[in-house]
N, C-alpha and C positions, 0 to 999 in steps of 0.2 A: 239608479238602475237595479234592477231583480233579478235573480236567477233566470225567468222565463223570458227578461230582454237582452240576454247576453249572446249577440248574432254570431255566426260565422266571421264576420268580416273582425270583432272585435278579438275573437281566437287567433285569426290569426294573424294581424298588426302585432298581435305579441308574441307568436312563433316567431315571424320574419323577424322581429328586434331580437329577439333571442337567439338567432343564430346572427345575424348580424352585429351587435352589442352598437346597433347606428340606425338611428331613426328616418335618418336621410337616404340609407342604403334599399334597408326595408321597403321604404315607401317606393325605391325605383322596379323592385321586385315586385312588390302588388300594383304600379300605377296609380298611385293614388300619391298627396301632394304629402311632404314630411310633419306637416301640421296635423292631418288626418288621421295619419299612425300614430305620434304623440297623443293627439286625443282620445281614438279609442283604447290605448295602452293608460290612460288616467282613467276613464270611464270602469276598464276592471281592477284598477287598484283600491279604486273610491270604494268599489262593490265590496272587494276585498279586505277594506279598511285596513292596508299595507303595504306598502312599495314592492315593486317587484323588479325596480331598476334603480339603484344609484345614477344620477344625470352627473356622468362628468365633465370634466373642461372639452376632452374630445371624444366624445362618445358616451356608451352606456358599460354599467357590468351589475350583473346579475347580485339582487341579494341572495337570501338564503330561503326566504321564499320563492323568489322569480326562477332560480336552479330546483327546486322541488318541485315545481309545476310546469319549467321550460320540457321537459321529458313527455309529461305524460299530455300536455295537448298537441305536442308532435303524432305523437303515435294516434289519438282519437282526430287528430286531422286525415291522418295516411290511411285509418279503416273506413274512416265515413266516405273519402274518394274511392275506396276498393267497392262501397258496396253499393253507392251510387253507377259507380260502372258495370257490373255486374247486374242490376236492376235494367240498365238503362240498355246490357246487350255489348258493351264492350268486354265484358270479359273474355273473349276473345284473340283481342288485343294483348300483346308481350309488351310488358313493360321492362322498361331497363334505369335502372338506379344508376344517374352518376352522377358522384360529391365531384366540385369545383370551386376553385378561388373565385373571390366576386370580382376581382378586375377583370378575369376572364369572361367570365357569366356575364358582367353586364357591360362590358367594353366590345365584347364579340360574340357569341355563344347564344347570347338570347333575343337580340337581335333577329338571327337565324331559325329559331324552330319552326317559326311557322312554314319557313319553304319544307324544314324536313315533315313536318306534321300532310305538307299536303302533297307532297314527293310518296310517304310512307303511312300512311292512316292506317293501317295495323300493327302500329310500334309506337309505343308511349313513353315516352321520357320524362323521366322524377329528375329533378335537379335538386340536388342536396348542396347549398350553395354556402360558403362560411367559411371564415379568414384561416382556420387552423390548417396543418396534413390531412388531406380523406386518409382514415381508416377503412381501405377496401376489403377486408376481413370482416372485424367486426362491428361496420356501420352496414354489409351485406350489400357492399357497392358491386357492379360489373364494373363501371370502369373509374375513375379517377383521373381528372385533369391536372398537371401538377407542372411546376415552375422547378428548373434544376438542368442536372448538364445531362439527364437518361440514363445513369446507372443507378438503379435502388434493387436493397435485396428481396430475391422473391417476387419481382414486376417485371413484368415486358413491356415496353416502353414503346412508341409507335409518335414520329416524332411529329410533330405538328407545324410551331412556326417560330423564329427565332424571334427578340422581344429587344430589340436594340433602345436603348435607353438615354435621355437627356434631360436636360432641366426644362421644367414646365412653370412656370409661374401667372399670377392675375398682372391684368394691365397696367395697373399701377406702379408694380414693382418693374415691370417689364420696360417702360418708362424712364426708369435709372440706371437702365442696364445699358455699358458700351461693350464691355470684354471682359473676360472669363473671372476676370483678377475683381471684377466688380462684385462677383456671389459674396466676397468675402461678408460683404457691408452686410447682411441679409440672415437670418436663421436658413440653413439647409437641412431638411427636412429626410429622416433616413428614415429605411427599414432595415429589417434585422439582419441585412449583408452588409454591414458594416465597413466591407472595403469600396460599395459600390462609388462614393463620391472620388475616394483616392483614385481608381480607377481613371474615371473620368476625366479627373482635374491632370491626372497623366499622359492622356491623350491630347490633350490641349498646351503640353509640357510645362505643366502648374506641379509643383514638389512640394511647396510650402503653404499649401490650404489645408486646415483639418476642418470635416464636418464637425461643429458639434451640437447642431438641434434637435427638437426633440424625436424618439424612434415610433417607429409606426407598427402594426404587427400587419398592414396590406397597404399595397400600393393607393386598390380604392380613397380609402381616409388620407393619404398623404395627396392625391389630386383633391379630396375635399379641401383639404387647410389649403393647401397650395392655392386654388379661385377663389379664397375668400382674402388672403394676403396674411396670413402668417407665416409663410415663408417660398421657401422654394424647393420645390420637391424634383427628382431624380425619377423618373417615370418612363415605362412601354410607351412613347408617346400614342402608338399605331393605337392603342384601346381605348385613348383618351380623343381620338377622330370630332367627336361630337362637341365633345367641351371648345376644342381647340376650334373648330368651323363657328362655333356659335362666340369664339370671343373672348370666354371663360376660363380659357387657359393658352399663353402666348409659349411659344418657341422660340427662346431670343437667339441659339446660336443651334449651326449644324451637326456641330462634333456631336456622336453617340459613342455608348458603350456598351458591347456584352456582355449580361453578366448571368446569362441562361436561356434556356428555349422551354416553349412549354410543349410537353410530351401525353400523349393518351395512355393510360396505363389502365394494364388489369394483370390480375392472381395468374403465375407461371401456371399452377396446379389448376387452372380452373379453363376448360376448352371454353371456345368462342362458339355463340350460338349462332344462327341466322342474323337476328336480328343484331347482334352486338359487329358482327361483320357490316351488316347494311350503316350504321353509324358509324362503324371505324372509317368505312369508304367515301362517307357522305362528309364527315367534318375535315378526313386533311383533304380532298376535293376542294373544300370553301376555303380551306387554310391558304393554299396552294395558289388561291387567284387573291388574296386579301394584300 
């Protein structure tokens, strides 16, 4: 490959893995199959003659080139949509920036734009999607999707929908499962709320289970492991709708647990436009009947 066959689509297969640090996640954000985005993200390495991902056991992380260069095709992605729009007679159009967790983003969230695109076709929505906290300050988000109980300093919080929580596993394991006391046999799959299983296994009035497998930094990746059968992961089921209809991830028992709701947030100091009110109103509306 040459400089003059380096597409668009290869730019950004390596954006989306670079905020995603998952090739499988990526490829659900572009629609295109996780072999695809693997390929064109080797395609610019080859070009590059150097990695720009460590491939680990679950997932990816940036070298010290892929972090040098993750930045600035972000940014010559987000001018070349500006000035395509503007050519093309959308500038016009208010756009609204909002960073979100990917289990939200592609459990619910994205799903949806198209009814808000054709509801509201003078309002454009950038989805800044990636495992970490939005920085609504200085990532210059309006709003911020976020998982928690609604008290953060400096946000107004606008609540959305609570996110009741259970064990998700592949058929396989689903198979072996009679009752609660049966997880033990099995890795249980955490994230960084560490109490979320004790919880659980409380609810079910289990005192003597400790999770101890491996942690996740998002739900998404813990339902990835989870349908391939490395363990059993503790998930939103409501986001996982899809997997669980198609198969790919079983429900073996009722008991849930809360262990947070996810909230719309934006800057106290920062007034609400038109258009950020027109989306405040339009997602807890979908929130509210899901």
């Amino acid at each position: 490959m040459s400089l003059t066959e380096i597409s668009l689509n290869v730019l950004r297969a390596f954006d989306a893995s670079a905020r995603h640090l998952n090739f499988t996640s990526a490829s659900k954000e572009l629609f295109v199959t996780q072999a695809a985005v693997a390929h064109q993200v080797k395609a610019l390495e080859d070009y590059l003659e150097k990695p720009l991902f460590n491939r680990l056991a679950r997932g990816l992380a940036l070298t010290d080139a892929g972090a040098n260069l993750a930045p600035i095709i972000a940014k010559s992605l987000e001018d070349i949509g500006n000035a395509l729009e503007m050519i093309k007679g959308d500038a016009r159009k208010e756009v609204l920036h909002i960073g979100v967790v990917g289990t939200f983003a592609i459990g619910f969230l994205m799903p949806r734009l198209e009814d808000f695109h054709t509801k509201y076709p003078d309002i454009k929505i950038r989805l800044h999607v990636n495992n970490n906290v939005p920085d609504l300050l200085n990532e210059h988000l309006d709003f911020a999707i976020r998982f928690g109980e609604g008290a953060w300093h400096s946000l107004r919080a606008h609540f959305l929908m609570k996110a009741p929580m259970t064990p998700l596993c592949s058929p396989q394991i689903a198979a072996k499962i009679r009752k609660p006391e049966d997880l033990a046999n099995f890795e249980l799959l955490r994230s960084y709320r560490k109490l979320e299983w004790t919880k659980w296994f409380g609810e079910c009035g289990i005192r003597n289970i400790q999770a101890q497998g491996p942690i996740f930094d998002n739900s998404r990746s813990i339902g990835d492991a989870a349908a391939i059968g490395i363990g059993i992961g503790l998930l939103p089921y409501k986001l996982f709708q899809s997997e669980i209809e198609a198969g790919k991830l079983i429900r073996p028992f009722d008991q849930c647990v809360d262990a947070g709701s996810y909230y719309l947030t934006h800057l106290v100091q920062n007034p609400m436009s038109d258009a950020m009110n027109v989306f405040a109103d339009w997602i807890m509306k979908e929130c509210a009947h899901f």
